[in-house]
ZASESE-397502 format. One line per 8 residues: their letters; for each residue x, y, z of C-alpha. Coordinates in steps of 0.001 Angstrom, whole numbers, plus 500000, padded with zeros to 6 digits. Example, Ala and Ser with C-alpha at 12.3 -4.5 7.8 and 13.67 -1.06 7.14 Angstrom:
<recs>
as> 512300,495500,507800 ~ 513670,498940,507140
</recs>
This chain:
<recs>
xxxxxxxx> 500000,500000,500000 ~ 502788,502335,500873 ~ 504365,501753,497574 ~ 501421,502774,495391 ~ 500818,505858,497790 ~ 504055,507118,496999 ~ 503208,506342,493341 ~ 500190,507809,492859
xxxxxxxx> 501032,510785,495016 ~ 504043,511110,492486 ~ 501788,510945,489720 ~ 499807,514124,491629 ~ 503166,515613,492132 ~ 504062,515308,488254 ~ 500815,516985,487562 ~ 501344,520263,489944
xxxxxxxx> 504748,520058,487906 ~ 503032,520359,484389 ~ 500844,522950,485632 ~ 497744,521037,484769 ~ 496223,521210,488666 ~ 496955,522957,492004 ~ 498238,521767,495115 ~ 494528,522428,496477
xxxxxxxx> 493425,520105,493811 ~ 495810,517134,494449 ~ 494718,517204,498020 ~ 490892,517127,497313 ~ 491406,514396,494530 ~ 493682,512389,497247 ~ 491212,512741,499562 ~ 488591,511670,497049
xxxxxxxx> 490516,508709,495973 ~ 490971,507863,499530 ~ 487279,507808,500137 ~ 485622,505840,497271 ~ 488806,503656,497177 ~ 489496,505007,493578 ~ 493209,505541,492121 ~ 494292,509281,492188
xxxxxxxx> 493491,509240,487761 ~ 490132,508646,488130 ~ 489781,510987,490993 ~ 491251,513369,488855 ~ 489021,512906,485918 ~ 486217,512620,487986 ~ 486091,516091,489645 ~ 486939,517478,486288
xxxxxxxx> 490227,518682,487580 ~ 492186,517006,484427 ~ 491056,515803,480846 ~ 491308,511870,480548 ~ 493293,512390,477552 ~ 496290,514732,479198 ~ 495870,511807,482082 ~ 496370,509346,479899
xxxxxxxx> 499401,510590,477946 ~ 501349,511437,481652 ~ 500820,507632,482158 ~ 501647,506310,479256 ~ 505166,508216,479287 ~ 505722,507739,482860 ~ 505245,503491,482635 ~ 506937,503661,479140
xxxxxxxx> 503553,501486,478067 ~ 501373,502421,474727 ~ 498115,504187,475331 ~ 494825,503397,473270 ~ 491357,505265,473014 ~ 489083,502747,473837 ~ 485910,504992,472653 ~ 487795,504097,468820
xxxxxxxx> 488404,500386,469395 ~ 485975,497763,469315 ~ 486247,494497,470706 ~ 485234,491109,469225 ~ 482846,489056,471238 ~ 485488,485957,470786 ~ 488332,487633,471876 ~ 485506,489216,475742
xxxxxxxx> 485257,485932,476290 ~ 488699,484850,477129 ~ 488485,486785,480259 ~ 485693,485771,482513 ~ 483738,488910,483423 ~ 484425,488712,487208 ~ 487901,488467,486913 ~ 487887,491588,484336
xxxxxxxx> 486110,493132,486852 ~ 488172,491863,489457 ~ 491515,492907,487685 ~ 490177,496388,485501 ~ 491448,494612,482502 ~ 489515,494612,479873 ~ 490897,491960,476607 ~ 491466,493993,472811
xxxxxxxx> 492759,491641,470710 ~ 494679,488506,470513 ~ 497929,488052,467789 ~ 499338,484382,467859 ~ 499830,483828,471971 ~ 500251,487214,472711 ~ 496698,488791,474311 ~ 496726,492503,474310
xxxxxxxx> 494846,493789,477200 ~ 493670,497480,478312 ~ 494770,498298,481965 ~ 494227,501323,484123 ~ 497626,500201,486003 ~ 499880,498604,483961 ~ 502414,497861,486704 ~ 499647,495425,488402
xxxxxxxx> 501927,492465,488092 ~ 499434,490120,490179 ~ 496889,491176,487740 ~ 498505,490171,484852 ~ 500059,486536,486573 ~ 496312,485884,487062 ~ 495384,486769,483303 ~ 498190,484435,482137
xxxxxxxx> 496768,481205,484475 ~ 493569,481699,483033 ~ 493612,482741,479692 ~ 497298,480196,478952 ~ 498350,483358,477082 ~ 500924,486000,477280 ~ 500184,489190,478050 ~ 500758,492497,476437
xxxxxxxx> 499049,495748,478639 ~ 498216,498910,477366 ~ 497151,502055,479132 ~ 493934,503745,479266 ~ 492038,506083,481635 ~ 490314,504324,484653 ~ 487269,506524,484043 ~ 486670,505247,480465
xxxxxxxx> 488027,501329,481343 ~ 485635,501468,483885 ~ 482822,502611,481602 ~ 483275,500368,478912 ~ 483486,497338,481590 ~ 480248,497845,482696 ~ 479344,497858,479086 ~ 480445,494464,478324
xxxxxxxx> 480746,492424,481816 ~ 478245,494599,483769 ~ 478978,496124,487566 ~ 481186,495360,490201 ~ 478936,494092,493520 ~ 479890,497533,494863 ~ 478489,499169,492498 ~ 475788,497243,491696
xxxxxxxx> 475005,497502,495344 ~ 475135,501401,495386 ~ 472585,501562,492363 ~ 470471,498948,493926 ~ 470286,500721,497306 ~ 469742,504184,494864 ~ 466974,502943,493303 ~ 465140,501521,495826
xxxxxxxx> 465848,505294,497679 ~ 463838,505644,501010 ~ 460491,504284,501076 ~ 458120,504408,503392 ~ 458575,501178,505238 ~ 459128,500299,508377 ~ 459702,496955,510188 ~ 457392,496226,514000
xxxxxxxx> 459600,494835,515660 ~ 459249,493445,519845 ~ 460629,494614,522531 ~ 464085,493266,523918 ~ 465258,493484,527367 ~ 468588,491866,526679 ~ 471015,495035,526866 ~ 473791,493073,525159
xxxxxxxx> 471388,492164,522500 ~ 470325,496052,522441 ~ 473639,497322,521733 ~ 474702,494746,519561 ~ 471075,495657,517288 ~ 472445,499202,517689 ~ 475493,498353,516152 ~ 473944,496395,512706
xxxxxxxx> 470839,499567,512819 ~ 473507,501821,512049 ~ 475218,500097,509022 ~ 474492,500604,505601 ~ 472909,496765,505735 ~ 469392,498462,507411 ~ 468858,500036,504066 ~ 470013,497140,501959
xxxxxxxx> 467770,494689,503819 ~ 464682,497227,503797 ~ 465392,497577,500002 ~ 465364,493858,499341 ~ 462290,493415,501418 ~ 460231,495778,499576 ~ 461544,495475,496096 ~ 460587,491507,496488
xxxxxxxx> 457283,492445,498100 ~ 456562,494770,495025 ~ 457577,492166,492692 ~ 455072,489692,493682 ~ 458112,487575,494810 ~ 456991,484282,496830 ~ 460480,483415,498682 ~ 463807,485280,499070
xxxxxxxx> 466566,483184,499005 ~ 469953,484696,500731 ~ 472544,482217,499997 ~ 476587,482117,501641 ~ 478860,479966,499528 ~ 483094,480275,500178 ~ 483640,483540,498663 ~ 480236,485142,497306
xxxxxxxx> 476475,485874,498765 ~ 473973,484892,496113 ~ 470469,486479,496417 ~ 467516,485060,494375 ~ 463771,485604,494089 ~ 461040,482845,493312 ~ 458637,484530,490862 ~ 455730,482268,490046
xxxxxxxx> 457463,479055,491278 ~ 460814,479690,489621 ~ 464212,480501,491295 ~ 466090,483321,489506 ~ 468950,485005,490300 ~ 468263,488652,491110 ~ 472518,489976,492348 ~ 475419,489171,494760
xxxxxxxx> 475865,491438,497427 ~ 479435,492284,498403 ~ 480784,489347,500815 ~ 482140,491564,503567 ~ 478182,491967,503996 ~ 477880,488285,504700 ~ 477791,488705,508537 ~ 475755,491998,508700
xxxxxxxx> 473515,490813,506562 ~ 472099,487486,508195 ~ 472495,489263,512078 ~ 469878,491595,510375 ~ 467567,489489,509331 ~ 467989,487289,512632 ~ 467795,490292,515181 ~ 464326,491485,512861
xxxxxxxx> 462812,487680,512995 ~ 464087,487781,516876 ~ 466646,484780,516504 ~ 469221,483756,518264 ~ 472382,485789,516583 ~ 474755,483759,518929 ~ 473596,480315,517682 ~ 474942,479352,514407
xxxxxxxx> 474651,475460,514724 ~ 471134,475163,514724 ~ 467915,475910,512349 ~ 466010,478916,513383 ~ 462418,480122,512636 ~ 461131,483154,512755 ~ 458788,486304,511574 ~ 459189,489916,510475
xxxxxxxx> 456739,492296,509650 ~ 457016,495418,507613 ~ 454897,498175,507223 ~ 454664,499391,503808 ~ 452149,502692,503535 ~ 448529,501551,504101 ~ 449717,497746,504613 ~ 451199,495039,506778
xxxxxxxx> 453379,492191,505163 ~ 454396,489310,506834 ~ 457787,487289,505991 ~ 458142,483459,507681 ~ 461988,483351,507951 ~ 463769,480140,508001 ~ 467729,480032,508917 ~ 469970,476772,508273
xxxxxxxx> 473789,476378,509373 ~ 475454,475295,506159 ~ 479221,474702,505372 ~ 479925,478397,504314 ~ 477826,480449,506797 ~ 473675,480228,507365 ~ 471074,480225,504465 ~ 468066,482324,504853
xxxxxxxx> 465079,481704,503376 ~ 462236,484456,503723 ~ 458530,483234,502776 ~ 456708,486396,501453 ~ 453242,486319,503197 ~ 451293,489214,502085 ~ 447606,489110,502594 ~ 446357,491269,499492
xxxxxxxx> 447814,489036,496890 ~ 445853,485976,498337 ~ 442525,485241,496342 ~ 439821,483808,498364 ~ 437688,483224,495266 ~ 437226,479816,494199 ~ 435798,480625,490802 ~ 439309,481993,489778
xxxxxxxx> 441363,479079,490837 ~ 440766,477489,487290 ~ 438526,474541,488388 ~ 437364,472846,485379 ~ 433310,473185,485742 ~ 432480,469812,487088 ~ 435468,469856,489079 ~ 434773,473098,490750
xxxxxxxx> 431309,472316,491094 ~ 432092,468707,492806 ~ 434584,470987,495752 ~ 431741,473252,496320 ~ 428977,470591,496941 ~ 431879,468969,499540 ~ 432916,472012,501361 ~ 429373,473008,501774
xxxxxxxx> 428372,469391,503233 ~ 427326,469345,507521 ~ 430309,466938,508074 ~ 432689,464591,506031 ~ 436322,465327,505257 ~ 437763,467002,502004 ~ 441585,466387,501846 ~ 443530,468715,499625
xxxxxxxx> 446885,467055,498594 ~ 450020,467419,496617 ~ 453676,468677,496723 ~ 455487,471250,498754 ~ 454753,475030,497410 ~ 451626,473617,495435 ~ 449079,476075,496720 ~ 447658,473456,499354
xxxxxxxx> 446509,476063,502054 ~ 445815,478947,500207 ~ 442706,476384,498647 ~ 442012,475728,502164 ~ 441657,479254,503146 ~ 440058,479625,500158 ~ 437318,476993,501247 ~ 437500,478482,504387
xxxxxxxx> 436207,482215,503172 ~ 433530,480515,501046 ~ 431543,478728,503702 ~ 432560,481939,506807 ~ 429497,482508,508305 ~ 428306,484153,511897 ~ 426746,480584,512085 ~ 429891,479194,512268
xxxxxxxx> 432673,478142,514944 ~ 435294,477504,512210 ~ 438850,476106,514236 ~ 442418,475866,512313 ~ 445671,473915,513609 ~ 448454,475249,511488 ~ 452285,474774,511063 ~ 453011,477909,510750
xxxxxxxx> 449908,480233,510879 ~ 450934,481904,507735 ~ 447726,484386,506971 ~ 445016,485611,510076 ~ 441580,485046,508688 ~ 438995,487459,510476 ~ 436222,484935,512380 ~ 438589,481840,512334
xxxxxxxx> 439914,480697,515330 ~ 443488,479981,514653 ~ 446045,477812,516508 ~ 449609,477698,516501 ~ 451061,474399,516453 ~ 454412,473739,518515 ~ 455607,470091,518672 ~ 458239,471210,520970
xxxxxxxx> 455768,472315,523908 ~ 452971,469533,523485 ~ 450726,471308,521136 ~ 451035,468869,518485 ~ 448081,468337,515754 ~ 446583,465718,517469 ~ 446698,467789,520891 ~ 445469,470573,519384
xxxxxxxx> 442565,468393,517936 ~ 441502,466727,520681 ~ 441244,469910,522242 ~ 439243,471591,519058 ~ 436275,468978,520127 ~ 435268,470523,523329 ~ 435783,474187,521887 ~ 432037,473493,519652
xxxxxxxx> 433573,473546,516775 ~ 431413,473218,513337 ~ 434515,472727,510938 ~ 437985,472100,511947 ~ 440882,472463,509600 ~ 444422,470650,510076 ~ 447364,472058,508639 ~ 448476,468283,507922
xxxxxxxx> 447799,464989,508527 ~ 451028,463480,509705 ~ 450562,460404,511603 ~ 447996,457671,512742 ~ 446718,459336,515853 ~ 445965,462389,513706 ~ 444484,460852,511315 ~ 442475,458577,513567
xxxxxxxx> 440809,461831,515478 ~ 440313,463312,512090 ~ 438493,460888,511168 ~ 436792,460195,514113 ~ 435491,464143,513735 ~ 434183,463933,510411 ~ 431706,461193,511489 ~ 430401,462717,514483
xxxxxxxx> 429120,466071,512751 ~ 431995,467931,511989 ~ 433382,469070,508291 ~ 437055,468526,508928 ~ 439756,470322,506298 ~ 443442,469045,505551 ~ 446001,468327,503379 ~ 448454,465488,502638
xxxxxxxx> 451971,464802,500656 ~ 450834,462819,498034 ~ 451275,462883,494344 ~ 447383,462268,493405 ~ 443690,461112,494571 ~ 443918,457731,494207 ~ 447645,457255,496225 ~ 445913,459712,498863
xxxxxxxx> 443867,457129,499979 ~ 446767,454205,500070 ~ 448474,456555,502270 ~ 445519,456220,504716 ~ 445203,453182,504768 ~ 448905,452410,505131 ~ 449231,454875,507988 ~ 446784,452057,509873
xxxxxxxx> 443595,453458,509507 ~ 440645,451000,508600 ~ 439120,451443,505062 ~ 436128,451211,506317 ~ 436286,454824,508086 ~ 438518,456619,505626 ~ 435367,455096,502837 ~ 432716,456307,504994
xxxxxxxx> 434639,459763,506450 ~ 435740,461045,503133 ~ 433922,463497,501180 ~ 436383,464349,498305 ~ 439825,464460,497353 ~ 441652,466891,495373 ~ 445335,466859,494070 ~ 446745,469774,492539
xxxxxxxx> 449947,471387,490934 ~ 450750,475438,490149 ~ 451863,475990,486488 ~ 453173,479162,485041 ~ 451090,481037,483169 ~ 452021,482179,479333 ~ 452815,486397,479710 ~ 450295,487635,477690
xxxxxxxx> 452601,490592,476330 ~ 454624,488219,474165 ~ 452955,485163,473378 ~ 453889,483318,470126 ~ 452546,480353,468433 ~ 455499,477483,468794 ~ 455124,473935,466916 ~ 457143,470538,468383
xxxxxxxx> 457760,467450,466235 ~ 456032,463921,466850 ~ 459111,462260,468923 ~ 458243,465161,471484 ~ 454727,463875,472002 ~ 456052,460566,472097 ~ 458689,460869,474552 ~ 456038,462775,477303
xxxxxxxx> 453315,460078,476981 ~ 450971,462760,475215 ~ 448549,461589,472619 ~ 449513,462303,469553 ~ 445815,462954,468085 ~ 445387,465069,470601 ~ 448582,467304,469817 ~ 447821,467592,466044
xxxxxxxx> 445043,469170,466632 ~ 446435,471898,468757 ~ 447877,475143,468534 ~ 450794,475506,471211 ~ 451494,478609,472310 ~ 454668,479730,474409 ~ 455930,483066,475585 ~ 459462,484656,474234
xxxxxxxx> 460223,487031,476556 ~ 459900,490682,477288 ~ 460130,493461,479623 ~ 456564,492907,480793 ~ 457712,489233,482264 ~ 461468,489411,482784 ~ 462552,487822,480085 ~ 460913,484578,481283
xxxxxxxx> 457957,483848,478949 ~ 455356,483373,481862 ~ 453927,485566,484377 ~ 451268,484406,487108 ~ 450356,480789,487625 ~ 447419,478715,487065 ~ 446528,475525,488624 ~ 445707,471769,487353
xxxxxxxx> 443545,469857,489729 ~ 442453,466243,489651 ~ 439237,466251,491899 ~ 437742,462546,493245 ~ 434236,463242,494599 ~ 433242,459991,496628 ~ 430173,458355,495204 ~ 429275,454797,496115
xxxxxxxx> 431364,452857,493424 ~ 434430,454628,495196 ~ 433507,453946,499150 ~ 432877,450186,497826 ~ 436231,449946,495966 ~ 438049,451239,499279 ~ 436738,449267,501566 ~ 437692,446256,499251
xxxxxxxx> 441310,447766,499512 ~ 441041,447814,495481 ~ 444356,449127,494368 ~ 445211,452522,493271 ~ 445279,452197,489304 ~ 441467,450466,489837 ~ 440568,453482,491980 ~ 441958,456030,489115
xxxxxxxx> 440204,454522,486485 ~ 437161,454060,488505 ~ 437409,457623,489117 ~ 437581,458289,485606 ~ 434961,456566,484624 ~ 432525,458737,486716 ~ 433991,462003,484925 ~ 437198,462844,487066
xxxxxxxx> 439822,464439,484984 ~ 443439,463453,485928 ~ 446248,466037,487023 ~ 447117,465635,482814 ~ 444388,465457,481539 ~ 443313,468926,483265 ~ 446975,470293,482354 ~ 445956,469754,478835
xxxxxxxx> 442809,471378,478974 ~ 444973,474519,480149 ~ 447246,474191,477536 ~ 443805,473606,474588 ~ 443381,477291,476030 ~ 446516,478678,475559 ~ 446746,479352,479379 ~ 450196,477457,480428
xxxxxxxx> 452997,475621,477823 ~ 453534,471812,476952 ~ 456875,472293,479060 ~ 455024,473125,482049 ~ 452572,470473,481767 ~ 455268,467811,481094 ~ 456894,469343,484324 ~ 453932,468900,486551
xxxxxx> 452393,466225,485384 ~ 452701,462277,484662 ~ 450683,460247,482291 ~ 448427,458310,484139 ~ 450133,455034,482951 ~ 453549,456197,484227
</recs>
């Protein structure tokens, strides 16, 4: 460090010399440079104290290297790529041209000897520098690789300026945890995480993933189901960052060896948001994971959900029924609750004593007496259950059926008078009711107990901005079990990309739901412990349209793609 003060302050010096700036002026631009971590050239340029050019001509003759005007060169795309962008951006290098094995590269320090040792690893060539001004290198870098993270971060944290937000948070006690809050509320990282929680919030962004790996922070967004990437914070934040999040969700900041849960809320305006946060030790730090829970983007109308018309009309009948149970199944993410709470609004009366046992509570629903489930202090499902019967209750909704003593009380419930809600991890109907069985119920309560079962998947929706027709050839078809006279007859549609969408092609989601009502064929089948391919195509027989065969319907319509219907979906023979 010493050695490139007393280089760059010669530099200064050799300007005063010239006549081209004062002493006054070498002492603001070192301070400058000093500052913003710049060299003393671009600090010059910057404040307009010198013209690049005259800057550029002092350093070529001082280094004894050639300088080039990179505003008249242009650079082949071949010859960009034989510098990965992060190490251009790394290294301010930026690759010209390439003669035999000798790679000419443009440098703002040509004397960076590290720099160019790391060029030759890489690249297996040698390596010829030229000069150029710092202020224009940097420009035309962020041309062709993009921003530094520091950069990026300061435009980031520009653009999302100072909203009005503002995060509730509980009071603490702990005066060691007070002053070590004190200490992370005065770093830049407040903004940054108040930024990131709004912009995702504004996006319509489901989860935000914050993610440590050995020497970079990788932040991504799932929009409409789909991870993608949104930018990488600088890594000296790593520590700041997840204490933030930690001391807003009231975690532990001390413990780093064991999962956490917790919940923030931020005000934004006329509204409250909710983000479930979930923290897990891995080998480079702790991944966060914050669930977006905001009340106004959850529909409560059923007719929306994209029911086929027998389908939907087959849910309401079962949700509307004195007693019974109506299971809701399928994978992870799948939109399980939000149909419960869906069902829940629809059939929300005065009437009613409607009670929930949920793991976590993740939206308050005015009129419904939610509980909080907590394995670790008794209040397990079944507790929580047991205890819903003396409590009046007219319908009773479990977050999840996860065992046989669960599932024997819910069962038990529905046949006593009481319409019982829940959901299980299965892939469709017919394995939903294997699983019961398996788990040791008898067949002869889960036949009588049920009213319907529905399975169901969340596809992305085509954007609507830049849908274009798209054709696929017969091996296609063939290769994803689809029917191949029921392709030729259709006109696939699939989205290119645009501003309106991100560049993804889809925007929104739609879903594909398989819906078994029971009907007396069906209760007779289970108790025979008939197997699940003889329940499906019972099933089918009496009108119920697989998780496919509904995905195709939404694809007939132009509403979702062949891709996303092959990626939800299995042919029923599979």
């Amino acid at each position: 460090m010493a050695a490139k003060g007393a280089q760059e302050i010669r530099l200064g010096d050799l300007f005063v010399r010239e006549g081209l700036i004062t002493e006054e002026q070498l002492r603001e631009s070192l301070a400058v440079a000093k500052t913003e971590g710049h060299r003393i050239g671009y600090a010059l340029v910057h404040l307009g104290f010198v013209q690049e050019e005259e800057l550029t001509r002092m350093l070529s003759k001082q280094y004894r290297v050639p300088a080039v005007d990179l505003d008249k060169v242009t650079v082949d795309e071949k010859i960009l790529k034989l510098i990965p962008g992060d190490v251009a951006l790394k290294h301010m290098v930026l690759p010209l041209r390439r003669v035999g094995r000798m790679l000419t590269v443009a440098m703002a320090n040509p004397t960076d000897f590290s720099a160019i040792d790391d060029l030759k690893f890489i690249t297996k060539l040698e390596i010829e520098p030229v000069i150029v001004g710092e202020y224009t290198l940097k420009k035309h870098l962020e041309e062709y690789f993009g921003k530094s993270d520091d950069e990026e971060m300061a435009n980031l944290l520009d653009t999302w300026g100072d909203e009005d937000v503002e995060i509730i948070e509980e009071e603490e006690g702990d005066e060691a945890y007070n002053a070590l809050a004190a200490e992370i509320d005065s770093a830049p990282v407040v903004k940054f995480i108040n930024g990131l929680l709004t912009d995702a919030v504004l996006k319509g962004v489901s989860d935000i993933h914050i993610e440590p790996f050995e020497s970079e922070i990788r932040i991504r967004y799932r929009v409409d189901g789909s991870l993608m990437e949104v930018m990488k914070p600088p890594y000296k934040m790593k520590a700041a960052l997840t204490s933030r999040v930690k001391i807003l969700a009231d975690l532990n900041i001390a413990e780093r060896r064991v999962p956490q849960d917790g919940r923030i809320k931020l005000k934004m305006k006329n509204k409250v948001v909710d983000f479930r946060v979930s923290v897990l030790p891995v080998i480079f730090g702790e991944k966060i994971v914050l669930r977006i829970l905001d009340k106004g983007n959850l529909t409560f109308d059923l007719t929306t959900f994209g029911f086929e018309k027998k389908a939907e009309e087959d849910f309401l009948w079962a949700i509307g029924r004195p007693y019974g149970m109506v299971l809701v199944t399928g994978p992870t993410g799948s939109g399980k609750t939000t149909t419960l709470y869906s069902a829940m609004s629809q059939i929300n009366t005065i009437d009613t004593n409607i009670m929930t046992a949920e793991d976590p509570v993740e939206f308050n629903l005015y009129g419904i007496n939610q509980v909080l489930v907590r394995d670790q202090v008794g209040m397990t499902f079944a507790a929580a259950l047991k205890a819903f019967l003396r409590q009046d209750p007219n319908i009773i909704m479990l977050g999840e059926i996860r065992d046989l003593e669960t599932g024997g009380i819910a069962i038990k419930a529905a046949l006593t008078g009481h319409l019982v809600l829940s959901t299980l991890h299965t892939n469709d109907t017919p394995s939903t009711i294997t699983r019961l069985i398996d788990m040791g119920l008898e067949p002869f309560n889960v036949a009588s107990a049920l009213n319907l079962l529905t399975a169901q998947r969340l596809a992305r929706r085509i954007c609507k901005s830049c849908r274009v027709e798209v054709t696929y050839d017969d091996d296609y078809f063939e290769s994803a079990k689809v029917p191949l006279d029921w392709a030729k007859k259709q006109t696939f549609m699939r989205g290119e990309g645009c501003k309106e969408c991100g560049g993804s092609g889809y925007k929104g989601r739609c879903g594909f739901y398989e819906v078994m009502i029971m009907s007396s064929p069906l209760r007779k089948a289970i108790m025979k412990e008939m197997g699940t391919d003889e329940i499906r195509l019972l099933a089918q027989s009496e009108g119920m349209l697989t998780l496919r065969e509904d995905g195709m319907k939404k694809v007939e319509r132009g509403v979702t793609t062949m891709e996303e219907l092959i990626k939800e979906t299995t042919a029923s023979d599979d």
